[in-house]
ChimeraX commands (.cxc) that place a marker at each C-alpha (Angstrom):
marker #1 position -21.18,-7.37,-21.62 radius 0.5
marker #1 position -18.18,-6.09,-19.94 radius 0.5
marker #1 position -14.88,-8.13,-21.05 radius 0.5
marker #1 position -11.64,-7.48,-18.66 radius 0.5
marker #1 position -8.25,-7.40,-20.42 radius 0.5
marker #1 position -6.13,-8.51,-17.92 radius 0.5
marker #1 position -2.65,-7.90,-19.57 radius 0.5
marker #1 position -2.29,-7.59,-23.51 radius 0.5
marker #1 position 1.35,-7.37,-24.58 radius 0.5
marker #1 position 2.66,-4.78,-22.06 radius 0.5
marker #1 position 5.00,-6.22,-19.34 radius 0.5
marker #1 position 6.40,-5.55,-15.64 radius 0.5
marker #1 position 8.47,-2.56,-16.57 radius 0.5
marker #1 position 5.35,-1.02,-17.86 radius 0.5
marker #1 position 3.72,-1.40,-14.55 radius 0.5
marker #1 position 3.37,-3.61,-11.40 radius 0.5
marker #1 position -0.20,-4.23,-11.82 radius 0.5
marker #1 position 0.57,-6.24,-15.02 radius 0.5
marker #1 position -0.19,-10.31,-14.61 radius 0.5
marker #1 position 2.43,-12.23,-16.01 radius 0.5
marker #1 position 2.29,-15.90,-14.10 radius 0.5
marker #1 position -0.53,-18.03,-14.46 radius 0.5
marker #1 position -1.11,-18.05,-10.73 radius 0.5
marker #1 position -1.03,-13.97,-11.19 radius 0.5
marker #1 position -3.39,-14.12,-14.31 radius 0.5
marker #1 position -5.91,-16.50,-12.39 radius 0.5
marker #1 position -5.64,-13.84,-9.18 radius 0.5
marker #1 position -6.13,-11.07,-11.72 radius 0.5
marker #1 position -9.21,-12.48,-13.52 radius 0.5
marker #1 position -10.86,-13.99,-10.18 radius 0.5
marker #1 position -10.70,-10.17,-8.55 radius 0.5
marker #1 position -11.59,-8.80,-11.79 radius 0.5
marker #1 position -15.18,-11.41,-12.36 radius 0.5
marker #1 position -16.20,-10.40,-8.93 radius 0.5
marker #1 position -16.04,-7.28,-9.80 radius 0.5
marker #1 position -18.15,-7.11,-12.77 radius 0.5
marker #1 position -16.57,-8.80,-15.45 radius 0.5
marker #1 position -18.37,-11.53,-17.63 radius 0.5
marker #1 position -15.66,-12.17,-19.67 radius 0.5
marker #1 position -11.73,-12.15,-19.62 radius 0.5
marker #1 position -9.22,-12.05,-22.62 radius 0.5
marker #1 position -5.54,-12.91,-21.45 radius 0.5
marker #1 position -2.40,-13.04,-23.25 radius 0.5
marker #1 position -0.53,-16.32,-21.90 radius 0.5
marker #1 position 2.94,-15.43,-21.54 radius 0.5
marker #1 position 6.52,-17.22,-21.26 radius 0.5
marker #1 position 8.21,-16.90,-17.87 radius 0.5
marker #1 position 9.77,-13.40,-18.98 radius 0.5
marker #1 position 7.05,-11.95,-20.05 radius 0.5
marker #1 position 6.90,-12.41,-23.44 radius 0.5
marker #1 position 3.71,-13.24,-25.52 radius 0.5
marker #1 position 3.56,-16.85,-26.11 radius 0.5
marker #1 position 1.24,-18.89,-28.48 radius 0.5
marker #1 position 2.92,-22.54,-27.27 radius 0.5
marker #1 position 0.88,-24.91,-26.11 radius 0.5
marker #1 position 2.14,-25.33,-22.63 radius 0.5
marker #1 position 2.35,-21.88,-22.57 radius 0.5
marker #1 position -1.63,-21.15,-23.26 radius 0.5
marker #1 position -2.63,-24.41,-21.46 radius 0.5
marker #1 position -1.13,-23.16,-18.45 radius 0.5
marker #1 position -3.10,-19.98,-18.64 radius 0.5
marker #1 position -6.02,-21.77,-19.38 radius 0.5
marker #1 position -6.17,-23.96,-16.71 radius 0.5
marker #1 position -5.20,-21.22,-13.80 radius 0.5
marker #1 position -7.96,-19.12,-14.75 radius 0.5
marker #1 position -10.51,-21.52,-15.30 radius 0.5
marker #1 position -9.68,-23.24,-12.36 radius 0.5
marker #1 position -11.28,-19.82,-10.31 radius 0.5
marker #1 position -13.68,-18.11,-12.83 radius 0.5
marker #1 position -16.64,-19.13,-14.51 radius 0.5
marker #1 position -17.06,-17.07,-17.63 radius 0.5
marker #1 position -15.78,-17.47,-21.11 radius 0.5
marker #1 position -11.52,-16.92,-21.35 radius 0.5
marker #1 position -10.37,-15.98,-25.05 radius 0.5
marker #1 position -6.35,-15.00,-25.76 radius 0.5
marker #1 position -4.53,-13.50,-28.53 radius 0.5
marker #1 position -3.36,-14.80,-31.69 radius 0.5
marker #1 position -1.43,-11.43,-32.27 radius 0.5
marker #1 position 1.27,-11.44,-35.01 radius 0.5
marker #1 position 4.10,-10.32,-32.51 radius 0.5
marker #1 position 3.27,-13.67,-30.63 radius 0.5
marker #1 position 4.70,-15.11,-34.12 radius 0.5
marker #1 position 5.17,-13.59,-37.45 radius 0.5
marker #1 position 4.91,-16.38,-39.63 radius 0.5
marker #1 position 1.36,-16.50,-40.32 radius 0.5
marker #1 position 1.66,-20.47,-41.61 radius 0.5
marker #1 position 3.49,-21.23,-37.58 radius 0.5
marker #1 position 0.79,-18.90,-36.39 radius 0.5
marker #1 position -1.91,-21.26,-37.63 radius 0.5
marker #1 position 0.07,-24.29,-36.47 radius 0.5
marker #1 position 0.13,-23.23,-33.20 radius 0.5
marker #1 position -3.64,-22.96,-32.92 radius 0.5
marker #1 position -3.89,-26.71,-34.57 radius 0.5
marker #1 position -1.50,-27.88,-31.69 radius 0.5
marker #1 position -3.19,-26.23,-28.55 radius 0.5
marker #1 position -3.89,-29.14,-25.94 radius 0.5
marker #1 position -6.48,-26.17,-24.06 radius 0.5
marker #1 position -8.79,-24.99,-26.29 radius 0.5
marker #1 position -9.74,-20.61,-25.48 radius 0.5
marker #1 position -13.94,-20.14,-25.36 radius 0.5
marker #1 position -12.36,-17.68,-28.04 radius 0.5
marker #1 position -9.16,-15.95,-29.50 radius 0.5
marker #1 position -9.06,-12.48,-31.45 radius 0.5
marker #1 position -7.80,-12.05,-34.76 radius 0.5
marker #1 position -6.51,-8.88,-35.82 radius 0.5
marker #1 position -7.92,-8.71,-39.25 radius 0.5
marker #1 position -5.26,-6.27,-40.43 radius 0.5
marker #1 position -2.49,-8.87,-39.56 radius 0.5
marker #1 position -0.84,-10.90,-42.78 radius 0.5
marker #1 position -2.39,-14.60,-42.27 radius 0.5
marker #1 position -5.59,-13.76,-40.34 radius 0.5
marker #1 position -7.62,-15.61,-42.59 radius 0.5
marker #1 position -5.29,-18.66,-42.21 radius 0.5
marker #1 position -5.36,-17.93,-38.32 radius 0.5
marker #1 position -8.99,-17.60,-37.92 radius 0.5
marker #1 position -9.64,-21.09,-40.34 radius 0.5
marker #1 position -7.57,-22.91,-37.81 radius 0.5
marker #1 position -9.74,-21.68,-35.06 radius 0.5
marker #1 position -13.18,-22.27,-36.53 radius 0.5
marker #1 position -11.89,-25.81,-36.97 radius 0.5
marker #1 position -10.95,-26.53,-33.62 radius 0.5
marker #1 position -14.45,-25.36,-32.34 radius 0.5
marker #1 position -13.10,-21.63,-30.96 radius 0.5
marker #1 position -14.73,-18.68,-31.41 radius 0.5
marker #1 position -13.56,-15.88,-33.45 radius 0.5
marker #1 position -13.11,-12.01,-32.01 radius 0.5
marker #1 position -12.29,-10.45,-34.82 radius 0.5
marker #1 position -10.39,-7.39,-34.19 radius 0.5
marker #1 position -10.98,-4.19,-36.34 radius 0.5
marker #1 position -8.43,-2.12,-35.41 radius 0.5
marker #1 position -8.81,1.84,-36.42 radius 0.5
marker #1 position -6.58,3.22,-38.79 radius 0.5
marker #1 position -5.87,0.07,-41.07 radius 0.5
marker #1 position -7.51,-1.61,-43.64 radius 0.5
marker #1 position -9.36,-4.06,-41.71 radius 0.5
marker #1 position -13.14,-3.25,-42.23 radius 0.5
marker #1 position -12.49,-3.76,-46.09 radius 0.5
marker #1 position -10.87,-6.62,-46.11 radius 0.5
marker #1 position -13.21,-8.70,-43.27 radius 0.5
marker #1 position -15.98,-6.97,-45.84 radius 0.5
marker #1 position -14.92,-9.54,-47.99 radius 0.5
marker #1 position -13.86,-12.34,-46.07 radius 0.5
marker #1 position -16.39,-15.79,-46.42 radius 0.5
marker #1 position -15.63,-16.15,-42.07 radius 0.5
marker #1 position -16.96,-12.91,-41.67 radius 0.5
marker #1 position -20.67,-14.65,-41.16 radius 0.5
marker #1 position -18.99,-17.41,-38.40 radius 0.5
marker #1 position -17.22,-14.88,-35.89 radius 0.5
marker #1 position -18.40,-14.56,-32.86 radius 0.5
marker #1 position -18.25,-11.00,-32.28 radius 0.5
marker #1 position -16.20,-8.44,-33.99 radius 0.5
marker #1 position -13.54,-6.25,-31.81 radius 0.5
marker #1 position -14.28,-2.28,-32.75 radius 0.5
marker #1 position -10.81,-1.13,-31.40 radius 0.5
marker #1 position -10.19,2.32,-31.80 radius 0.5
marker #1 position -6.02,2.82,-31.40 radius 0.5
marker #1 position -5.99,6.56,-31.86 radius 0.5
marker #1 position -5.08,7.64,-27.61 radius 0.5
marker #1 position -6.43,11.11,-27.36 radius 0.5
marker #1 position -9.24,11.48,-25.29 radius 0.5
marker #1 position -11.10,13.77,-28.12 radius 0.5
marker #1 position -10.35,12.65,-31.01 radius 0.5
marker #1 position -11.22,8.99,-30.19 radius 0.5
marker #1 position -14.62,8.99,-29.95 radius 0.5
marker #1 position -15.53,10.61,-32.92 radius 0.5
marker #1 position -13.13,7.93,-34.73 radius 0.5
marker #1 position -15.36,5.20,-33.07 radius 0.5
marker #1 position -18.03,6.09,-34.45 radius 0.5
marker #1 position -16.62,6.30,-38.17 radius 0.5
marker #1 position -14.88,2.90,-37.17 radius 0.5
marker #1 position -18.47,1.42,-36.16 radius 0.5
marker #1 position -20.01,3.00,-39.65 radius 0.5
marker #1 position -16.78,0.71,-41.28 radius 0.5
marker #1 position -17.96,-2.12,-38.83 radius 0.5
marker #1 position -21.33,-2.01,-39.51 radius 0.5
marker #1 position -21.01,-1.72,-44.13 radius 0.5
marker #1 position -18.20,-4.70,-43.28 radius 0.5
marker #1 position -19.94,-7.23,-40.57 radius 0.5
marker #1 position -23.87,-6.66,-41.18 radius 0.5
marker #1 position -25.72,-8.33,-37.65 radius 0.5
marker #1 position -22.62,-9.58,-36.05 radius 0.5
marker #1 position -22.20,-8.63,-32.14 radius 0.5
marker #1 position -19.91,-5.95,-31.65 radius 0.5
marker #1 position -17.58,-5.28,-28.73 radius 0.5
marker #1 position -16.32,-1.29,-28.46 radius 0.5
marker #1 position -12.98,-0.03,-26.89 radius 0.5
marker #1 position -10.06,2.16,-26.75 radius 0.5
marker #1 position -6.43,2.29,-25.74 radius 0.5
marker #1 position -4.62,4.74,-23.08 radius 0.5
marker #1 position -6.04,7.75,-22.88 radius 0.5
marker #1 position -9.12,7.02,-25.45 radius 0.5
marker #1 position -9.98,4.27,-23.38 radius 0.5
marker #1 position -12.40,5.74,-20.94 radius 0.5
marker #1 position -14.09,7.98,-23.46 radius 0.5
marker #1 position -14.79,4.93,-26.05 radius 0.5
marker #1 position -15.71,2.54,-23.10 radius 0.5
marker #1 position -18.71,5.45,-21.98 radius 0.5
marker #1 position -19.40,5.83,-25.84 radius 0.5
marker #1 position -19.89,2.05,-25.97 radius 0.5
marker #1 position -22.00,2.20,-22.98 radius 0.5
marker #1 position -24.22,4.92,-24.31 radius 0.5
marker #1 position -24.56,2.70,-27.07 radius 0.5
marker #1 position -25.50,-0.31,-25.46 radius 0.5
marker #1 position -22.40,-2.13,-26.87 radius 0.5
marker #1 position -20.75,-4.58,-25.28 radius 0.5
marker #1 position -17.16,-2.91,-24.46 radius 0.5
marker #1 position -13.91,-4.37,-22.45 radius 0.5
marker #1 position -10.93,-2.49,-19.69 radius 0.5
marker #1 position -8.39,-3.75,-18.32 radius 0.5
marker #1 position -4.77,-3.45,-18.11 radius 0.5
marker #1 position -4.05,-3.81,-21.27 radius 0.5
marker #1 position -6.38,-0.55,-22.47 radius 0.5
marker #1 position -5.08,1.75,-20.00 radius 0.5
marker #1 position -2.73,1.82,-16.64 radius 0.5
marker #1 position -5.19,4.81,-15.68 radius 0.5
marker #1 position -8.48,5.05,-13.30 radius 0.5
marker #1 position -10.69,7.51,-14.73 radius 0.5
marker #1 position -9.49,10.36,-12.84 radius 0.5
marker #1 position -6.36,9.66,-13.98 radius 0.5
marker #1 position -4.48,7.68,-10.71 radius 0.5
marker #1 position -2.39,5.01,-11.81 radius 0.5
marker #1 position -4.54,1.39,-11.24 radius 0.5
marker #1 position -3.24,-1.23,-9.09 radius 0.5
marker #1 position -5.03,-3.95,-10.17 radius 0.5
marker #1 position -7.56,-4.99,-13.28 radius 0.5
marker #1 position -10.50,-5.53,-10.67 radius 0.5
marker #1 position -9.78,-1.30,-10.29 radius 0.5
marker #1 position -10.61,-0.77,-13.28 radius 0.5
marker #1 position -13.48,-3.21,-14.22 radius 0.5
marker #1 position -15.12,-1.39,-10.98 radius 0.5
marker #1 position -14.88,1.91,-12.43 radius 0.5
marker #1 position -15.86,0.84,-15.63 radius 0.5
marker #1 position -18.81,-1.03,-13.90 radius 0.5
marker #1 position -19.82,2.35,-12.10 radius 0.5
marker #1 position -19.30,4.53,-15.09 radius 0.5
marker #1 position -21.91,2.17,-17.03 radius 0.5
marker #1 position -24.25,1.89,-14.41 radius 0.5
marker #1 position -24.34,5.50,-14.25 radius 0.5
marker #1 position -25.73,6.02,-17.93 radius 0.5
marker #1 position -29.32,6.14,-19.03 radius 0.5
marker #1 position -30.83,3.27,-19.31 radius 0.5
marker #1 position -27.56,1.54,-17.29 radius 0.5
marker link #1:1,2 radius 0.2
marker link #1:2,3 radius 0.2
marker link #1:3,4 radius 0.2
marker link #1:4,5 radius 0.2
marker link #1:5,6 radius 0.2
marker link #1:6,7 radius 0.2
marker link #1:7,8 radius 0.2
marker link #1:8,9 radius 0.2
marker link #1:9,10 radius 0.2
marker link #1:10,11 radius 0.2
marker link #1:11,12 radius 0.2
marker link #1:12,13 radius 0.2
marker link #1:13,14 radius 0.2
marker link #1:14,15 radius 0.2
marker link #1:15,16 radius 0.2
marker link #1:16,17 radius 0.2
marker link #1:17,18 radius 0.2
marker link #1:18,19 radius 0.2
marker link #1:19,20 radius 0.2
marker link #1:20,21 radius 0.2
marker link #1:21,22 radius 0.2
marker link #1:22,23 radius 0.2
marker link #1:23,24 radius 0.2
marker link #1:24,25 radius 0.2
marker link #1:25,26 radius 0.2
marker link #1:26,27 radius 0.2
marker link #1:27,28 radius 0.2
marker link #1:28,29 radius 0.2
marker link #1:29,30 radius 0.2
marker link #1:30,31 radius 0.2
marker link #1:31,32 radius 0.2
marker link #1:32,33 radius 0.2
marker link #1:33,34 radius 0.2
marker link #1:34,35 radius 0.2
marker link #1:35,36 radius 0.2
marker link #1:36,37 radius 0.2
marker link #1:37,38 radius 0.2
marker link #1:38,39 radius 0.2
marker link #1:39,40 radius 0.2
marker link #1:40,41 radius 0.2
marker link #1:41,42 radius 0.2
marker link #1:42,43 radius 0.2
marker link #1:43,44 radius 0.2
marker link #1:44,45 radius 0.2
marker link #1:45,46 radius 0.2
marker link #1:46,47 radius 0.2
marker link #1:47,48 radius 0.2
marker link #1:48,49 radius 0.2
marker link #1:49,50 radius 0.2
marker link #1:50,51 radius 0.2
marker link #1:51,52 radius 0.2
marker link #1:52,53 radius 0.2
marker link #1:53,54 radius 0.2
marker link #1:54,55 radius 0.2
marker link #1:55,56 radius 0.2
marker link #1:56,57 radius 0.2
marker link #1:57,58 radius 0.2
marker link #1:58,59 radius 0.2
marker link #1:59,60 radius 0.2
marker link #1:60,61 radius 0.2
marker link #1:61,62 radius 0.2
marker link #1:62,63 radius 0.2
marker link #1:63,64 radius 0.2
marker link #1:64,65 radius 0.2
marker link #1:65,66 radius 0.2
marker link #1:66,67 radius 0.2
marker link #1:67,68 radius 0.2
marker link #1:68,69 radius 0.2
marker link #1:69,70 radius 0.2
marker link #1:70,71 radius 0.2
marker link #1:71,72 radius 0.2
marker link #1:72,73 radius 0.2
marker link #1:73,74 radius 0.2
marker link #1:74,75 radius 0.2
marker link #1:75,76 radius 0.2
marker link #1:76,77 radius 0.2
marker link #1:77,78 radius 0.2
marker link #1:78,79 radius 0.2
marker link #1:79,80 radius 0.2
marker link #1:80,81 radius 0.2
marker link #1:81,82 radius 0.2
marker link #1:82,83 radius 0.2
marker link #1:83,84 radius 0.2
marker link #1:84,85 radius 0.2
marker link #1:85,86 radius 0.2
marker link #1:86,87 radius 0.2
marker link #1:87,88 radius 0.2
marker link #1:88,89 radius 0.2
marker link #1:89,90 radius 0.2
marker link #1:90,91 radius 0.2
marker link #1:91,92 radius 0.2
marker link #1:92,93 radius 0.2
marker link #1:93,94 radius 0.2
marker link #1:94,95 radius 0.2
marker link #1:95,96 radius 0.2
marker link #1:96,97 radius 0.2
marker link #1:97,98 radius 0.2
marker link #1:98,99 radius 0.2
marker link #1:99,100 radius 0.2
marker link #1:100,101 radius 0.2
marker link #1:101,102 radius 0.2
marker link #1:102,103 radius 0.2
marker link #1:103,104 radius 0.2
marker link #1:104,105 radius 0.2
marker link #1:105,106 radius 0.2
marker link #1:106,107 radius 0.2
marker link #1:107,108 radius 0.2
marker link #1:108,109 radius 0.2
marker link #1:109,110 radius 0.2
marker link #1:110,111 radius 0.2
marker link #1:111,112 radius 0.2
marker link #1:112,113 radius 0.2
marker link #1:113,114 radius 0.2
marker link #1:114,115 radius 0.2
marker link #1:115,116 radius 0.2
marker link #1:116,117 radius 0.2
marker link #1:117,118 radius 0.2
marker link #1:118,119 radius 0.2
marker link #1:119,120 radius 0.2
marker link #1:120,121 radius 0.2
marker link #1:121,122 radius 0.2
marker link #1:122,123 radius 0.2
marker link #1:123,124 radius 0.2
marker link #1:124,125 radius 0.2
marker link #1:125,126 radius 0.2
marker link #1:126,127 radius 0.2
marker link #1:127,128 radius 0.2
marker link #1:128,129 radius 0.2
marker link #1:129,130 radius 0.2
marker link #1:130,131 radius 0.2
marker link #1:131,132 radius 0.2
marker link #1:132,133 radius 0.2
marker link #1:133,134 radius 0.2
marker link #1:134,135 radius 0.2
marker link #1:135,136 radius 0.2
marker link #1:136,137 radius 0.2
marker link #1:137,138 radius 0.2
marker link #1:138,139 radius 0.2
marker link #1:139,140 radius 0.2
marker link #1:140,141 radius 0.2
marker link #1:141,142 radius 0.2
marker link #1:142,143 radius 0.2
marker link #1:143,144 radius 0.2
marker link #1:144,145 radius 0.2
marker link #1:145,146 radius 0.2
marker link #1:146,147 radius 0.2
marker link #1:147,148 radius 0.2
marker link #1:148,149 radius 0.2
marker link #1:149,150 radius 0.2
marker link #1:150,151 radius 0.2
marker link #1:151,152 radius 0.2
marker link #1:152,153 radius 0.2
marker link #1:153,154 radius 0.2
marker link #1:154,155 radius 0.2
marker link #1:155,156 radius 0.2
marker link #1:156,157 radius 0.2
marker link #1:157,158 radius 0.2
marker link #1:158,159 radius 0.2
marker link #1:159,160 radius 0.2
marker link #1:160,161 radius 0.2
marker link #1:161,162 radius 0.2
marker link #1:162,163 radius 0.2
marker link #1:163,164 radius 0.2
marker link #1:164,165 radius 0.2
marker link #1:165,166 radius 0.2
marker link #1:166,167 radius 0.2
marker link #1:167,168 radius 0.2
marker link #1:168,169 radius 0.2
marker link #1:169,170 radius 0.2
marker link #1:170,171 radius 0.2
marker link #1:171,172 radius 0.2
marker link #1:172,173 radius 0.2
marker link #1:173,174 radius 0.2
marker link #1:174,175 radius 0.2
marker link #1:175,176 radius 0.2
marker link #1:176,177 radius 0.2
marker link #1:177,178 radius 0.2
marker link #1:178,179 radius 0.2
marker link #1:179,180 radius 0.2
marker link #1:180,181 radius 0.2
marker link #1:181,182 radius 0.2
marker link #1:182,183 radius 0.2
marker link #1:183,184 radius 0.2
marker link #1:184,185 radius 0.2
marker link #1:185,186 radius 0.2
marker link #1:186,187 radius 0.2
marker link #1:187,188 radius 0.2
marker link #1:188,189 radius 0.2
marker link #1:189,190 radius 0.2
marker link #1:190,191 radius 0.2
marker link #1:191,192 radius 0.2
marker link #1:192,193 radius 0.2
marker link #1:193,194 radius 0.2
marker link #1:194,195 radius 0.2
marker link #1:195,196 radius 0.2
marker link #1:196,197 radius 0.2
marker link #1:197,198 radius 0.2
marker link #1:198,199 radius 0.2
marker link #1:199,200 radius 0.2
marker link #1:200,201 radius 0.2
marker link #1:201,202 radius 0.2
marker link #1:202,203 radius 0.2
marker link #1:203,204 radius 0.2
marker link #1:204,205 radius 0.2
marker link #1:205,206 radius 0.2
marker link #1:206,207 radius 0.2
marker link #1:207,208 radius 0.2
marker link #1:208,209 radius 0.2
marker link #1:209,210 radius 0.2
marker link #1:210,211 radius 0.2
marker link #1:211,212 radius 0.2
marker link #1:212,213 radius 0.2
marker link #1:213,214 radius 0.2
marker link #1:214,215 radius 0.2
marker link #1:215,216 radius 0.2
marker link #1:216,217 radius 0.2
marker link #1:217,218 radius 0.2
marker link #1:218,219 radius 0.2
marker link #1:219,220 radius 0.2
marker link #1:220,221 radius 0.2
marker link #1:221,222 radius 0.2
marker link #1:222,223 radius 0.2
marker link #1:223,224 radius 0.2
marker link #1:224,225 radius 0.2
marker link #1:225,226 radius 0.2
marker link #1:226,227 radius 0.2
marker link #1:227,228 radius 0.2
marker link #1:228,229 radius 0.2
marker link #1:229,230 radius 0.2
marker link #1:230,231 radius 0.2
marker link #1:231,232 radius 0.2
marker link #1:232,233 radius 0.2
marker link #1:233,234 radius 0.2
marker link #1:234,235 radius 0.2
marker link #1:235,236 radius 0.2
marker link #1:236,237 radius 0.2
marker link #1:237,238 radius 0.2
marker link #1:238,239 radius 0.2
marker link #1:239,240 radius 0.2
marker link #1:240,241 radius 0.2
marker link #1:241,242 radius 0.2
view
């Protein structure tokens, strides 16, 4: 499965190919499904850009996207959204648009609070493992770890080399800490291409989009997500057994 991330928290001064509006995040995700996609993960954001866990705020992301795709939409629950981890949970209890699913980074102060408030409104649970923290050991011994619906291998380290040898140690973690539960491989920035082919070569589902990387795999800037879920598309089919 390939997942497009059409934004994450980066903003218009990071580039112009970054969706901010609802009506840009529905464009972005429509272009981006008919390009390959079969799932999108969106961070709904406030008129100036900023990450946004309100309910108006996510229910008018919801809507725009669902209104032109037809594939499961999941958003963030990230702590910069809001660093109380008790609000954080609140916020998912008060959502009047309920995500297909939401990632939790497991790292984050609250995420078993977050993820609980989820599971009882029905959502599915990505839950991020992000490289570089203690997050492996601590979903190890988490009682949700059974319910997620997939867990989020995300490998932060941005050099091309040394990422993909840190995914693999990251899926060994993954692996010892989530036993049988569907995993979804990716980088950031520059390690983003090389984890996405790693994922492919492992048959793993994996994700691209703006939010990974700005960057077409030969290195022009992208001008829009659907870029970059094409390449990604063409780079998979392109493996054995693709």
């Amino acid at each position: 499965m390939l997942q497009v991330c059409l934004n994450g928290p980066r903003t218009a001064a990071d580039s112009a190919a970054v969706p901010v509006s609802p009506a840009a995040l529905a464009e972005a995700a429509q272009q981006a499904v008919a390009a390959g996609a079969r799932d999108v993960h969106v961070h709904p954001k406030t008129p100036c850009g900023e990450d946004s866990l309100a309910p108006q705020v996510v229910a008018a992301a919801l809507e725009a996207v669902r209104a032109v795709v037809d594939v499961p939409v999941g958003v963030t629950t990230g702590a910069w959204c809001e660093p109380d981890p008790a609000v954080r949970a609140e916020r998912v209890r008060s959502w009047t648009a309920l995500p297909d699913h939401a990632s939790v980074n497991w790292h984050e102060p609250g995420a078993e609070a977050v993820a609980a408030a989820l599971l009882e409104r029905g959502i599915g649970i990505e839950a991020g493992i992000w490289s570089g923290t203690d997050a492996a050991e601590s979903f190890a011994r988490s009682p949700l770890a059974p319910r997620v619906l997939r867990v989020l291998a995300e490998v932060m380290d941005t050099d091309a080399g040394s990422a993909p040898p840190l995914a693999r140690e990251l899926l060994t973690a993954v692996a010892g800490a989530a036993p049988g539960r569907p995993v979804l491989l990716h980088g950031m920035d520059g390690g983003a291409w090389p984890v996405l082919r790693l994922a492919g070569e492992l048959g793993l589902s994996t994700r691209i989009g703006i939010e990974d990387t700005l960057l077409l795999p030969d290195g022009r800037p992208a001008t829009t997500n659907a870029q970059l879920v094409s390449a990604a598309a063409a780079l998979l089919s392109g493996l054995p057994g693709g």
